[in-house]
C-alpha positions in Angstrom: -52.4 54.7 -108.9 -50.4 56.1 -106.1 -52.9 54.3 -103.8 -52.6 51.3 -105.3 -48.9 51.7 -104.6 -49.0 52.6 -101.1 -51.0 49.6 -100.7 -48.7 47.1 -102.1 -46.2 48.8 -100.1 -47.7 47.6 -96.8 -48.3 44.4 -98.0 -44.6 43.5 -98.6 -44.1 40.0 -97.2 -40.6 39.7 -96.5 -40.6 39.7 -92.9 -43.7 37.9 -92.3 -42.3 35.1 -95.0 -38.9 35.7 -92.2 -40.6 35.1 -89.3 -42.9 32.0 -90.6 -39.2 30.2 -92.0 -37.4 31.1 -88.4 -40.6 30.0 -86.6 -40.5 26.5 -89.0 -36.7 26.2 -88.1 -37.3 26.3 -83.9 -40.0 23.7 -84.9 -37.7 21.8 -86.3 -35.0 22.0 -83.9 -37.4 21.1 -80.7 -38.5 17.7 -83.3 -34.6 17.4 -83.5 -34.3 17.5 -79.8 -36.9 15.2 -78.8 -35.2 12.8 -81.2 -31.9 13.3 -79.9 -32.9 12.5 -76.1 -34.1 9.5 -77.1 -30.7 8.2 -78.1 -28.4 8.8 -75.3 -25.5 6.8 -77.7 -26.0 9.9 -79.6 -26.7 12.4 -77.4 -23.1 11.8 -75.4 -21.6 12.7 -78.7 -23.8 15.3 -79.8 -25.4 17.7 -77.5 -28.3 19.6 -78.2 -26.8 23.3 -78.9 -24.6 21.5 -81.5 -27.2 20.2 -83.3 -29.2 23.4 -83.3 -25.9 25.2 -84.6 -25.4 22.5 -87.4 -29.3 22.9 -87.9 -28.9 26.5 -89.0 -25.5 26.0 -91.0 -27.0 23.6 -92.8 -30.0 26.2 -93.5 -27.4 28.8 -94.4 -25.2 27.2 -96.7 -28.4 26.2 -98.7 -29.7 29.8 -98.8 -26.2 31.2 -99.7 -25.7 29.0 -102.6 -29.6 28.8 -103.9 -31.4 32.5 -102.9 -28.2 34.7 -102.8 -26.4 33.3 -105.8 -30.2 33.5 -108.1 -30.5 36.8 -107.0 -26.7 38.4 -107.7 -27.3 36.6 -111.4 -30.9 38.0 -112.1 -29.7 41.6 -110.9 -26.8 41.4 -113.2 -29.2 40.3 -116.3 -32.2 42.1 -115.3 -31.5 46.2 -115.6 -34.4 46.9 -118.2 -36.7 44.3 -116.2 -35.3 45.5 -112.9 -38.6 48.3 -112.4 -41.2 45.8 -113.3 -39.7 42.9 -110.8 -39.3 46.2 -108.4 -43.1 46.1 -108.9 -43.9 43.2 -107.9 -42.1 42.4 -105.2 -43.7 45.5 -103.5 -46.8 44.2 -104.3 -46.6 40.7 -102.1 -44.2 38.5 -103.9 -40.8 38.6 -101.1 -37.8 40.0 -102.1 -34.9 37.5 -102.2 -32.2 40.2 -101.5 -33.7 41.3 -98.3 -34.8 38.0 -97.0 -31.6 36.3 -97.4 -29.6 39.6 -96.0 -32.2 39.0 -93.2 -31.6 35.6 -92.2 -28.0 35.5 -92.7 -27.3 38.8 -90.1 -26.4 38.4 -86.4 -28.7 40.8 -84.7 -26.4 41.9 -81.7 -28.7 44.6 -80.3 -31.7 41.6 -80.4 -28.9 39.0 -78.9 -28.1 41.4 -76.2 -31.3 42.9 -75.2 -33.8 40.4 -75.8 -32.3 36.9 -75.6 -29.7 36.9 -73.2 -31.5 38.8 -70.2 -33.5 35.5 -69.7 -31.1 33.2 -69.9 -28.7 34.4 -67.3 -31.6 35.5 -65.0 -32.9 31.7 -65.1 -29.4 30.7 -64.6 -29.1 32.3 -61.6 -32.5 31.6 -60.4 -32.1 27.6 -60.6 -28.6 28.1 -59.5 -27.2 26.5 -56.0 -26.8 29.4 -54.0 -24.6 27.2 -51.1 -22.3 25.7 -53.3 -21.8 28.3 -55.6 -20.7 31.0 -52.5 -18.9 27.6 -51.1 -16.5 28.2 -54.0 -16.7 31.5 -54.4 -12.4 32.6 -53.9 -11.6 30.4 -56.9 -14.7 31.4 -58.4 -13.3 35.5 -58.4 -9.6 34.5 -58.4 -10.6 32.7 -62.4 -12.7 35.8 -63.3 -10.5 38.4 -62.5 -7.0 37.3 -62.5 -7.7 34.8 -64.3 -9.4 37.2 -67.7 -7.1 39.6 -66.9 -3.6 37.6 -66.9 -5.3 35.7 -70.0 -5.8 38.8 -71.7 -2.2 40.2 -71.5 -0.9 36.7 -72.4 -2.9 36.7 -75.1 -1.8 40.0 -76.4 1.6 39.4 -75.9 2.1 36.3 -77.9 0.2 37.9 -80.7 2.3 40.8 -80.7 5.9 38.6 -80.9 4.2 36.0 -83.4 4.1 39.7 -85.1 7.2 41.1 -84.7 8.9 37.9 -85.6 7.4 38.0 -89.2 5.4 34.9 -88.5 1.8 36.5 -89.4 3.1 37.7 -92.8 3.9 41.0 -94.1 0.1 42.3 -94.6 -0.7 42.2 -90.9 1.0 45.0 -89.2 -0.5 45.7 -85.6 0.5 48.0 -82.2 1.2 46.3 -79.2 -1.6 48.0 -77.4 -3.9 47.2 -80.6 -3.1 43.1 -79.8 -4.1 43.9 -75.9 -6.8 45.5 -76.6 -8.1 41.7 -78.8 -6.8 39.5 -76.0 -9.0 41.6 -73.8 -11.5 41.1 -75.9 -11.7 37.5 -76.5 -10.6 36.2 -72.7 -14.0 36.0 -71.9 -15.6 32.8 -72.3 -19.1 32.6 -73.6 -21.9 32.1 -70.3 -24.5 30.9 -73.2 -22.6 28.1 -74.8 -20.9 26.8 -71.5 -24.4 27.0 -70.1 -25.8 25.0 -72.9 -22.8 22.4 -72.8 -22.8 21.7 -68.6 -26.2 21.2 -68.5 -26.7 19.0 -71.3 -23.9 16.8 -70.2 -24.5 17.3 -66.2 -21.6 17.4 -65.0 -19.9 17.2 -61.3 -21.8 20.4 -59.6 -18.7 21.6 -58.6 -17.2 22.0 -61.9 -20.8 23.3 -63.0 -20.4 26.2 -60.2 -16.8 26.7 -61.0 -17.2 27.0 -65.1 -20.2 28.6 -64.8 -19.7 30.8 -62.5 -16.5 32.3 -63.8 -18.2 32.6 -67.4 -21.1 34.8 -65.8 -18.6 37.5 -63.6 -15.6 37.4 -66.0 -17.4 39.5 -68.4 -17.2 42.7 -66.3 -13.4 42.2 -66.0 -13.4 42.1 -69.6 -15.6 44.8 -70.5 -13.5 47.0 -68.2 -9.9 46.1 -69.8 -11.1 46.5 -72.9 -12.2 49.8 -72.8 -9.1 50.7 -70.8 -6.7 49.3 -73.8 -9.0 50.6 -76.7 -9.0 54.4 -75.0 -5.0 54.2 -75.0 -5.5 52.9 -78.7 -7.5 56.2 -79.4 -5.5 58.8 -77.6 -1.8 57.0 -77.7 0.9 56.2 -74.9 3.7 59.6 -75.2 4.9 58.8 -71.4 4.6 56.4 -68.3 2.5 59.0 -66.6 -0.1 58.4 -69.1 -0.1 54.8 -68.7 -0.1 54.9 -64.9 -3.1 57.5 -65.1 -5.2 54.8 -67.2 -4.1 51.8 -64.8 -5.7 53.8 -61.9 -8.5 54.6 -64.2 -8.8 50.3 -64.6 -8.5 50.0 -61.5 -11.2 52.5 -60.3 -13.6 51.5 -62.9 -13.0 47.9 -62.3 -13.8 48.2 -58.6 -17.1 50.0 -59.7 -18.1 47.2 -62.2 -17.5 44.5 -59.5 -19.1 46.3 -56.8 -21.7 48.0 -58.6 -23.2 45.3 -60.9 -24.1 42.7 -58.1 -25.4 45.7 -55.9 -27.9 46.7 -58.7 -28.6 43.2 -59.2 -29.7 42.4 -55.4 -31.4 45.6 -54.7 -33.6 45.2 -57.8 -34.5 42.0 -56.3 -34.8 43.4 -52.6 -37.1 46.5 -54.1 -39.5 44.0 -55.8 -39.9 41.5 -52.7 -40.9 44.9 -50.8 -43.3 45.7 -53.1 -44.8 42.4 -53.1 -44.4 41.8 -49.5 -46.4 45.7 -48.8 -49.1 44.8 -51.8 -51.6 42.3 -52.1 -52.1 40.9 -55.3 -54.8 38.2 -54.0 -57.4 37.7 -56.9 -54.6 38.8 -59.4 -52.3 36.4 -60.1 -51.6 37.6 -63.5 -50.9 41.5 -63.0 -48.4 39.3 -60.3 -46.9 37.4 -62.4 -46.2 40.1 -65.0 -44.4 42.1 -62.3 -42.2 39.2 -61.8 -41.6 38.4 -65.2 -40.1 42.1 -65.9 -37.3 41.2 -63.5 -35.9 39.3 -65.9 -35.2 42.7 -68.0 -35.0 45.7 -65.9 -32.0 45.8 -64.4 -29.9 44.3 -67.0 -31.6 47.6 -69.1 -30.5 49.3 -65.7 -26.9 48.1 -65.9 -26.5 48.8 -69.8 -27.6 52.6 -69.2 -25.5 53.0 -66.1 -21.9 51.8 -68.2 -22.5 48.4 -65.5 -22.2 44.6 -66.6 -25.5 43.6 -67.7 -24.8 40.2 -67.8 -23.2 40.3 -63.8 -26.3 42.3 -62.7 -28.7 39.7 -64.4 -27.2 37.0 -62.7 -27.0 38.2 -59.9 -30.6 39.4 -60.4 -32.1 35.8 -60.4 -29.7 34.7 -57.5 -31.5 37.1 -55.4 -34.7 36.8 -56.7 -35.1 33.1 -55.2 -33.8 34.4 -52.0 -36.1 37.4 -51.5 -38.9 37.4 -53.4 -40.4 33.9 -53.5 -41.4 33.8 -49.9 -43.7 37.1 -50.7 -45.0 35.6 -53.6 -47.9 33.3 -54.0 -47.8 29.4 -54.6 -49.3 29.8 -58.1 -47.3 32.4 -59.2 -44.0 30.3 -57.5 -45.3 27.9 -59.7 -45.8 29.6 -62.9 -43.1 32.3 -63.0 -40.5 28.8 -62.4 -42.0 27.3 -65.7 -41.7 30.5 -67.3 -38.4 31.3 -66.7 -37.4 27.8 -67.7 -39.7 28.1 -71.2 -38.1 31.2 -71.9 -34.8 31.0 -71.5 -34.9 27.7 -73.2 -36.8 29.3 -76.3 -33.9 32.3 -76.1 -31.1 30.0 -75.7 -32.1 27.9 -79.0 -33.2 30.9 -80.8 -29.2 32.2 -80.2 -27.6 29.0 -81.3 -29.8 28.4 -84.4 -29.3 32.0 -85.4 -25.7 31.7 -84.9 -25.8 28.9 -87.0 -27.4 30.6 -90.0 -25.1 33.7 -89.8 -22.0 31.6 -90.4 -22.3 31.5 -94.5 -23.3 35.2 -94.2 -20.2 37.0 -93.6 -18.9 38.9 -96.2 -15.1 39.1 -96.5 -11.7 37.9 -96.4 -10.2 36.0 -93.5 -6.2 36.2 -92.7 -6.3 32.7 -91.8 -2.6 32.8 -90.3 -3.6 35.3 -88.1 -6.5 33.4 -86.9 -4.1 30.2 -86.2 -1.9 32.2 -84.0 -5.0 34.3 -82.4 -6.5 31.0 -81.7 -3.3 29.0 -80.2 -2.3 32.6 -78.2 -5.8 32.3 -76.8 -5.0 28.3 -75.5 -2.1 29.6 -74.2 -3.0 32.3 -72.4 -5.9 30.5 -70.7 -3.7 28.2 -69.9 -1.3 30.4 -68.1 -4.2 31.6 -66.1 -6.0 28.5 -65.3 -3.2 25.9 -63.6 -1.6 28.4 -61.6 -4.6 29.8 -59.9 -5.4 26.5 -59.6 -2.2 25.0 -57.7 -1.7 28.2 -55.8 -5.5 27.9 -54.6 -5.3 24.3 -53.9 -1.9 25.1 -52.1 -3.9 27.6 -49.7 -5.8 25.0 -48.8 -3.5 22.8 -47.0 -2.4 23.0 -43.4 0.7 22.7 -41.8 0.9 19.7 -39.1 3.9 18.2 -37.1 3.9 14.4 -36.9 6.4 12.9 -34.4 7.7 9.5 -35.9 9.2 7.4 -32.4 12.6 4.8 -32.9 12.3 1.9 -34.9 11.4 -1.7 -33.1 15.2 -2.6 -33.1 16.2 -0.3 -30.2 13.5 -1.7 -28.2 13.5 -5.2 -28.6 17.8 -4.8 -27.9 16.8 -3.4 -24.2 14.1 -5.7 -23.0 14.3 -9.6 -22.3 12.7 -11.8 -25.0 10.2 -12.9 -22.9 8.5 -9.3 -22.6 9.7 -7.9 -26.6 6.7 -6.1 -28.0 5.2 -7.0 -31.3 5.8 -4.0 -33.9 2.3 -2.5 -33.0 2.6 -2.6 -29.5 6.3 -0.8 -29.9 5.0 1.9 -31.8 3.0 2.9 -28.9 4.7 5.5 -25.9 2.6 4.3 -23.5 3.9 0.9 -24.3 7.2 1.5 -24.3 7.5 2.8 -20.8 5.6 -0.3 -19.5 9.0 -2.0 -21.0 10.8 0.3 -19.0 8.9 -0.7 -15.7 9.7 -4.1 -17.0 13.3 -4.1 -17.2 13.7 -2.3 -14.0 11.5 -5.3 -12.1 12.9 -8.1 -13.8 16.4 -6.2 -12.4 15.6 -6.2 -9.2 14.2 -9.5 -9.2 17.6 -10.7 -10.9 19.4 -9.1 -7.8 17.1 -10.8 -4.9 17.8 -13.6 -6.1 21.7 -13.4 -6.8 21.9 -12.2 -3.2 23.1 -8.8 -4.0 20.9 -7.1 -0.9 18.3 -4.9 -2.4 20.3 -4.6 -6.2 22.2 -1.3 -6.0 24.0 -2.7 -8.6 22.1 -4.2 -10.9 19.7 -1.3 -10.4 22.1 1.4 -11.2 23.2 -0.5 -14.6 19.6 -0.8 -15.0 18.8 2.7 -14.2 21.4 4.3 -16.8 20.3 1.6 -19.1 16.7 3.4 -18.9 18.1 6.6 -19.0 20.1 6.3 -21.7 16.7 4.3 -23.6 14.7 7.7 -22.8 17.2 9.7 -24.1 17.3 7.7 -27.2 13.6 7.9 -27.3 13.8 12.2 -27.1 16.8 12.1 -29.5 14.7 10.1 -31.9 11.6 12.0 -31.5 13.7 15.2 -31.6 15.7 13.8 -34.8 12.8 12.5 -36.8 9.8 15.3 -36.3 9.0 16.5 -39.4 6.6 19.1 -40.5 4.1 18.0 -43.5 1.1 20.1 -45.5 -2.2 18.4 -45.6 -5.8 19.6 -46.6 -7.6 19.0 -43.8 -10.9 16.9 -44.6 -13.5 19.2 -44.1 -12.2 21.0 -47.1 -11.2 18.3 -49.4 -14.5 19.4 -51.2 -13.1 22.7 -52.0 -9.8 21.0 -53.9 -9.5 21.4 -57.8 -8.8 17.8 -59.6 -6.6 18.2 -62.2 -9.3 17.0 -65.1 -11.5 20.0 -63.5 -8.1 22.1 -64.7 -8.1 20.7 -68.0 -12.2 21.3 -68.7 -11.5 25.0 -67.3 -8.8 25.7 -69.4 
């Protein structure tokens, strides 16, 4: 009998039964999707991570109100039954509990280790190395002053919405607790802005700029969060102790920064010198599979070493085109690009849709003023850090330049005879207006031959001062009207932030 136990024990179908509904549900997602980009009316509306997301709420709500309402009401009627139904779900038939616990749950340590790897790696693979190191100063300027002043904000405007009684009387938090969340949440998400820009293709420049700020921004975060949640843990008693801590940000900041793209480009510079020094000819396969494990490694690596995985990854991929495709074969070239594609595609759906079906499995209560104010502090604080780095960097671009503005047509048109008066165009010139110079002093001294007046001392000299006193007005006026003005130059009119580019960012 105990055999026959055992044996229904390892037949339990649960999880395949999981896998064979989550396998259905990516099926009928990619149906979805081939639908969707069929009808572009509907497609500029709806993107494709949004419908996966609405895919699996749809999926959750129907198991929370069908299996996980069925099952709480048989286990509440079912205590002298409850050994015999114990039975036989051991013995093949699926438990509803466990599936429906199952589907419902996030899986961070699968998110993080298994689905995300790929997705940043092909990110940076595919990415445009020129333009995105063309724009990398606003790039790091949004990541790190930019997540860090959007933290503080963020904290800060919680923590008076707080002490002003607005949150209520059950929420009661530190100010270094409320830092510690804006820390937390002034990352943005690299997997849902990656999903959005590229389903909607936008301007390449915004794509490098939102993108790129998504994918280094989480180091900043990771390290001022762990900065404000040790001060939670061991307390603030003098400044000493908070000074101590912002060197201990600053060191550890400097190390993330530094450290995670360094891991990420010698990985890739290791693994071009192993395929460079080997030859893999009449293996393609064992080379491919050497590739493929890039796309893990380091951000494994990273994770172990306290480093942003999700910088080193990136960084990982940008390298990897660099270095180790020219020591690779075409074929594999070939393959690993498909791959890469296929499998962060597969990861990035398999993310959304089980986002999607986690949303009706939370169990709890939700302070929903304090989500209100967490969520317009949040606007607000990434708004603070957005436009100004914005206007300051776009500021840095321009150049100062003088630009000498000359008299106005009246005072030369009063000094030369009608006969010889410029037009406007030919009066805004220098060189022109000299030549009227030269003209006034000959049509003087022909005035004087023919008056008699010798060789025209007199008219001359009136002539002369008249001259004179027409340079002088010409250096007064220069002198009197040279302004300086700022101006991006053109060559880097490229590099300026529109102000819808502000708004998307924010």
């Amino acid at each position: 009998m105990s055999n026959q136990e055992d044996y229904h024990d390892e037949t339990d179908h649960t999880t395949p039964v999981f896998f064979l509904f989550f396998m259905a549900l990516i099926a009928l997602v990619l149906i979805l999707g081939r639908a969707l980009h069929h009808r572009p009316k509907l497609n500029s509306i709806l993107s494709e991570p949004a419908m996966v997301l609405l895919v699996g709420m749809g999926f959750s709500f129907l198991i929370k109100m069908f299996m996980v309402a069925s099952s709480s009401s048989a286990a509440s009627g079912e205590n002298s039954y409850n050994d015999d139904n114990n039975e036989n779900n051991s013995g093949g038939v699926v438990d509803q509990t466990r599936f429906s616990n199952t589907v419902l749950q996030f899986s961070g340590e699968i998110f993080f280790m298994a689905l995300l790897p790929p997705i940043l790696f092909n990110s940076g693979y595919e990415l445009k190395r020129e333009l995105f190191f063309r724009h990398i100063k606003p790039i790091v300027s949004f990541a790190a002053i930019g997540t860090t002043l959007s933290g503080l904000v963020t904290g800060l405007l919680l923590w008076g919405a707080e002490r002003a009684g607005w949150m209520g009387d059950s929420v009661h938090f530190t100010l270094l607790e409320l830092l510690t969340f804006g820390a937390l949440i002034a990352a943005t998400d690299t997997v849902s802005v990656l999903g959005v820009l590229q389903a909607k293709k936008v301007d390449p420049h915004l794509f490098s700029l939102v993108f790129g700020e998504s994918a280094l921004n989480d180091a900043v975060a990771i390290v001022l969060f762990r900065s404000f949640s040790h001060l939670v843990r061991i307390g603030v008693d003098d400044t000493s102790t908070l000074m101590g801590e912002a060197g201990m940000f600053a060191m550890e900041f400097l190390l993330e920064a530094l450290g995670s793209p360094a891991l990420g480009i010698i990985s890739s510079f290791l693994v071009a010198l192993v395929f460079k020094h080997l030859d893999f000819t009449g293996t393609p396969v064992l080379e491919l599979s050497l590739y493929i494990l890039l796309m893990y490694i380091p951000f494994i690596m990273a994770e172990i070493l306290h480093l942003s995985g999700i910088v080193t990854i990136f960084f990982t991929g940008m390298s990897a085109r660099r270095y180790i495709e020219p020591n690779v074969s075409d074929e594999t070239k070939h393959n690993a690009e498909v791959i890469f594609k296929l499998v962060a595609y597969l990861a990035e759906t398999c993310i959304f849709l089980d986002l999607g079906l986690s949303v009706f499995g939370f169990s709890g209560s939700f302070h929903w003023r304090f989500i209100c104010f967490a969520f317009l502090a949040a606007l607000l604080g990434r708004a603070a850090s957005i436009y100004p780095i914005s206007f300051v960097f776009n500021f840095s671009l321009q150049e100062t330049t003088k630009e000498p503005l000359l008299p106005t047509t009246a005072n030369v048109s009063d000094l030369t005879p009608s006969s010889a008066a410029p037009t406007d165009a030919e009066s805004a010139n220098p060189a022109n207006v000299i030549n009227n110079i030269d003209v006034v002093s000959s049509d003087l001294k022909a005035m004087a031959a023919a008056a008699g007046d010798g060789d025209g001392s007199s008219l001359m000299s009136d002539g002369s001062s008249t001259a004179s006193s027409y340079s002088s007005t010409i250096s007064t006026g220069k002198r009197r009207r040279r302004r300086r003005r700022r101006r991006t130059p053109e060559k880097r009119l490229d590099k300026v932030i529109p102000v819808k580019f502000m708004h998307i960012l924010w």
